[in-house]
Every structure is written in C-alpha cells, then in structure tokens.
N, C-alpha and C positions, 0 to 999 in steps of 0.2 A: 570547607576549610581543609587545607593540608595538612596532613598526618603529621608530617615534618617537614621542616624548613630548616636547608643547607644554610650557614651564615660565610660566607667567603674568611678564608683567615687573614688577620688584620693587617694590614700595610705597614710600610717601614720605610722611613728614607732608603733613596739609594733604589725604590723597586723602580721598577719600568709600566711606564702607564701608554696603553695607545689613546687616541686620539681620533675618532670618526665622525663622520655627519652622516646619520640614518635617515634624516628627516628634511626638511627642509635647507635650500642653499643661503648660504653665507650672503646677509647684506652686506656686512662692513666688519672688516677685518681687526679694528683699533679693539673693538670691546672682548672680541674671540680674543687676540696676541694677551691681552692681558689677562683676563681669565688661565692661559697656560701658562701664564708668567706665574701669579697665587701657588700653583700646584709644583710648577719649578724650585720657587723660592722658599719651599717648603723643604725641597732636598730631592724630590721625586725625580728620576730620568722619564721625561715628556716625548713622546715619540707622535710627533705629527703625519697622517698621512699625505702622499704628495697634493692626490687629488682634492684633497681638504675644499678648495673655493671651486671644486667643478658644477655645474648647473646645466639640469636639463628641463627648464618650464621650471618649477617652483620647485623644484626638489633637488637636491647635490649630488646630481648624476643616475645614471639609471638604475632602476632595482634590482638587477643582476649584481651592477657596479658596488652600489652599497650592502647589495647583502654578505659579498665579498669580502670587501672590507672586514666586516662585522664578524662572520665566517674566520680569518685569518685571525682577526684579536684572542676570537674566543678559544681559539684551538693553540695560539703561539703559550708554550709554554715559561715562558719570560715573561710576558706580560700578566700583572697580576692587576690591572682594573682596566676599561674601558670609561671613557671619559665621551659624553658626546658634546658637539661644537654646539647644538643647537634646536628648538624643536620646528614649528612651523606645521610641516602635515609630510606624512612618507614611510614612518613605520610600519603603519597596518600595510602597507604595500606588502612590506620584505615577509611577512607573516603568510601570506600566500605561497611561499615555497620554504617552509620552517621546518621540514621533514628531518633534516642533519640534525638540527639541535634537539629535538625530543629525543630523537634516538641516540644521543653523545654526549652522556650529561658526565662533564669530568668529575673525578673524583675530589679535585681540589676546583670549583669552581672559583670564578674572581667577581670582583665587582663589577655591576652597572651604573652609574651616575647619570643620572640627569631627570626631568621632568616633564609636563607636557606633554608635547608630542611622543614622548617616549614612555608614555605612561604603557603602550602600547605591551614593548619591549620588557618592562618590567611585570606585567601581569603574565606574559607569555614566560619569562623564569618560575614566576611565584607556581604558576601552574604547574611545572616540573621539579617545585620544590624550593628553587634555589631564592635568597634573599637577595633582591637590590636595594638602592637607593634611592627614593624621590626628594633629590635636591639641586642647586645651582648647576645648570649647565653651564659651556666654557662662555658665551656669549654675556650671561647674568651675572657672574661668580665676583668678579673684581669690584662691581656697585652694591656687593652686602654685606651689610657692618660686621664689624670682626669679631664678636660673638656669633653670628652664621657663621660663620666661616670656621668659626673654632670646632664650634659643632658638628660638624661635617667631619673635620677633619679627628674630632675623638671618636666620631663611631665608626669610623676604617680601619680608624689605626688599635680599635679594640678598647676604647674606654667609654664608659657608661655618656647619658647626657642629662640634658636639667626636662623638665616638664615646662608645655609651652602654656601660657597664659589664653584663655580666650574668653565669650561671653557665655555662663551659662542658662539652659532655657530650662533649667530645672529636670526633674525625673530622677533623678538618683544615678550611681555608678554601674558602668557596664565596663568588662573586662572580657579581654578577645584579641582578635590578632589583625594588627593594623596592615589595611589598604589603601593605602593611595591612592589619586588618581585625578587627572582632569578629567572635568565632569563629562567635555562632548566626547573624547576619546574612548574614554570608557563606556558612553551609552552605545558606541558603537560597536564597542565588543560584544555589545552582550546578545547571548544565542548563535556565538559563535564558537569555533572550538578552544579559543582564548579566555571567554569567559569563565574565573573561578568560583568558585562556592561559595555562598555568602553567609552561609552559616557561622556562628560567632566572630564575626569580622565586625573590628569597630572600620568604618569606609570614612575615607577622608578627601573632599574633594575641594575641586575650585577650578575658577575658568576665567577667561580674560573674550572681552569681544562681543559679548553672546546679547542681545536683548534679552529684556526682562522674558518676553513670550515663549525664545528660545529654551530658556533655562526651563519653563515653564512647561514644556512641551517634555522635555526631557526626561523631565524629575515624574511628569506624569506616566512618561514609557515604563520610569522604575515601576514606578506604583503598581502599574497593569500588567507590568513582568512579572510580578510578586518577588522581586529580586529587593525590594526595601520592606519586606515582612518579615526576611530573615535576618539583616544582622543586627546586630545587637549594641548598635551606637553610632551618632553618624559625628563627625569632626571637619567642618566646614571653616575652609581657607580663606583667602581673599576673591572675590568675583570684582575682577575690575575690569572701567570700560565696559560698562554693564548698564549702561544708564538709560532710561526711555527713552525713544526717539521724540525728536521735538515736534512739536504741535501734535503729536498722535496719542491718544489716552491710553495711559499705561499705567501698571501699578509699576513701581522700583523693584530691584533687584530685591533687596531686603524684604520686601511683602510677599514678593513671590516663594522666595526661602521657608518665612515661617508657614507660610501657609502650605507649604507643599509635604513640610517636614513635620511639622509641629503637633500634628495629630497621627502620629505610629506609633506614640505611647512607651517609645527607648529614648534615653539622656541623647541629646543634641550638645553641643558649645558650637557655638561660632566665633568670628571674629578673630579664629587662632593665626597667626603668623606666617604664612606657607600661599603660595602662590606666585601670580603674576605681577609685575610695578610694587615691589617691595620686598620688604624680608621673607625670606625663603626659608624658613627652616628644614635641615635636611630630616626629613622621617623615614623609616626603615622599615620595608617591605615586609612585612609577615612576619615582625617582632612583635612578643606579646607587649600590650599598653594598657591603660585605665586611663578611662572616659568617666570624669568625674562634673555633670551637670551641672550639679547644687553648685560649683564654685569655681565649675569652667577650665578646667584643666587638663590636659591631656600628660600623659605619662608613662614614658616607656621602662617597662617594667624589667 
C-alpha cells in the first residue's frame, strides 16, 4: 500500500485537457470525435494531438512516438488532465523507458483517465503515489448513461460520488484502498517493477475477451503469487465476451470466478458496474472505499 496518495486538484471549465493514444490505434474515428465532444461540451478546452489516428501494427504509432506524447502532456504545465483515445494493448511497452516519470513527480500532478489497456499507466502513478482514474476512455465515454458520466465528471472536478450496487458473496466489510484494474493487464504487471503492494487494497478487476480458462489460469497465477492473500477485498466488474468456447467443455466465466475467489475467506461483491460493453463507472485509484459483502456495495469513502 501507499503511504500516500497525491489526488490531482480538481478541474474546472475553461482547463485544458490533452488528448493521447498510449495504447492501441484508432479503429474508427465517429465514437473517439464524440467522446471529446462529452468533455468539450462540458466547457473543457480539448486539445487533440495531431498524430491521434497514427498506426504502427496494432499500436498508434511507435513507442518512442507515444511515450512522447505522453512525456509532453504530463510536463505541459497548462494541461491539467490527460484523456486517453483508447485502450487495446501498448502501455506496458511505454513502461520499459519510465525512468523520467519516477524521477519527476510534479508537485501539482493532473489526471489520468482511462481503462484497460491503460490500467497499465495508472498502476505505474499509484506506484509513485499519485491518483488516477479507471473510467471511460474517449472511444466508450459518449455510449454511457448520463449518471456515468455525471460521475466522472464529480470526481475531477472534486465532488464526492454515490456507491455502486453489486452482488454480494457474503464475508462481512473490508475497508482499504481501492485498485483497479483489468484483470490480463494487471496479471502482467505483477513481479514487475510496476507491481504495487497489495496490502489493504480492496482490487477491483474485469476483462473483456478472455475464455473461461484464461481467467482461470490467471486468477490461479494470483493465487500462487500470493498477491490474493494480501488484500483485503476483491470488487469484481463486468467480464464480457467471456463465454466458453462452443462444443468445447467449459465451466462459464461466473464458475470460474466463484471458484477461484470464493474460498480467500475476504468479502467479494461482483456484478458491480465498471468494465467492458456497458456502464463504466469511473473508480478512483488509491481512494479509500468500503467493500461491503453482506449487501454488495462498494463505497468510496
């Protein structure tokens, strides 16, 4: 766990927000214009970079290219959030030459936004302290009802939010300091120099894509890391596109969940609202929350 966590100070119309793709390149432009349209028509000066639709192989240019980018936001003193276009696969690249950012941690840090693939990007802050955001990237933002949205937009701009509803699996309340993350990004950090401490971390994950086995193999790497002994409450998202493969014997996504989680003996809820193909609720890096079992509810405190 972090001693302390930076929380960026709260936004305001009128700031100036950049605009990057760390991760993966732009399929299609219509759902990105409109996600920065959301954040325009909120009052925000939106600043696009040019290279925005550039592609090298599956990634929006090369890792030099976007770590750049990335590099220039976080250092322009006008800019007071980073907005990413998109996740896909690309951050843990830009993480192999991270040397500038640990050692230039501003005084006045800004926000991070986004998810996914950028779970990457925001575990590598929380490690140096500072709070992001796991919510709508620009590609998702415009297709989530306008209670996400609202949400999002109270904890930037420095107002409190509601607690998200989920299913609980019993065990009583655990209180600690919420992780985010998709689940394959994050198994990939771990025992690396990006992996954080999992000590009272209630972890909050979800994934889109992955077979049942997949998940399966993963949540077991927890297990064997002993990285799920230590925290202290898990808060599980939407896993979509998670379905067995056809005519092949599989348990569901859901069997493999309880079964993998179910016996660590900390409150679990699932079913909360935050992930991939649906509501996203924006959750807040390494704010304290209450992970409440008996009755399913997640709550940032």
């Amino acid at each position: 766990m972090q001693s302390q966590i930076i929380t960026p100070p709260p936004l305001q119309p009128g700031d100036l927000l950049r605009v990057i793709a760390p991760s993966g390149t732009l399929r299609s432009l219509e759902p990105f214009q409109q996600g920065v349209e959301v954040w325009r028509s909120r009052g925000y000066r939106v600043e696009v970079i040019s290279e925005i639709n550039d592609r090298w192989g599956y990634l929006a240019g090369l890792d030099d290219q976007r770590r750049h980018h990335l590099k220039n936001a976080w250092f322009d003193p006008e800019c007071k959030a980073i907005l990413c276009a998109r996740g896909g696969f690309g951050s843990t690249r830009i993480l192999e030459n991270w040397t500038w950012m640990l050692s230039n941690v501003p005084t006045q840090p800004k926000w991070l936004i986004g998810f996914s693939d950028i779970t990457a990007l925001l575990w590598s802050l929380y490690k140096i302290g500072i709070s992001g955001v796991h919510a709508p990237v620009l590609t998702t933002l415009s297709a989530e009802p306008d209670w996400s949205k609202q949400r999002l937009f109270d904890w930037v701009e420095g107002r409190s939010i509601e607690p998200i509803q989920g299913n609980g699996w019993g065990g009583g309340i655990a209180s600690g300091v919420l992780l985010p993350a998709n689940l394959t990004v994050a198994t990939h950090l771990l025992s690396t120099p990006y992996q954080p401490e999992f000590d009272n971390v209630i972890l909050a994950i979800e994934d889109v894509g992955e077979a049942p086995y997949r998940i399966d193999r993963m949540l077991t790497q927890w297990r064997m890391s002993g990285a799920l002994a230590k925290v202290s409450g898990i808060a599980v998202g939407r896993f979509s596109q998670c379905e067995p493969p056809i005519n092949i014997p599989s348990f569901k996504v859901e069997e493999v969940l309880k079964e993998r989680l179910g016996d660590l003996g900390i409150p679990v809820v699932s079913d909360l609202p935050f992930g991939h193909d649906g509501c996203n609720a924006a959750l807040p890096v390494g704010a304290s929350a209450t992970l409440d079992a008996d009755n399913g509810v997640l709550t940032i405190d």
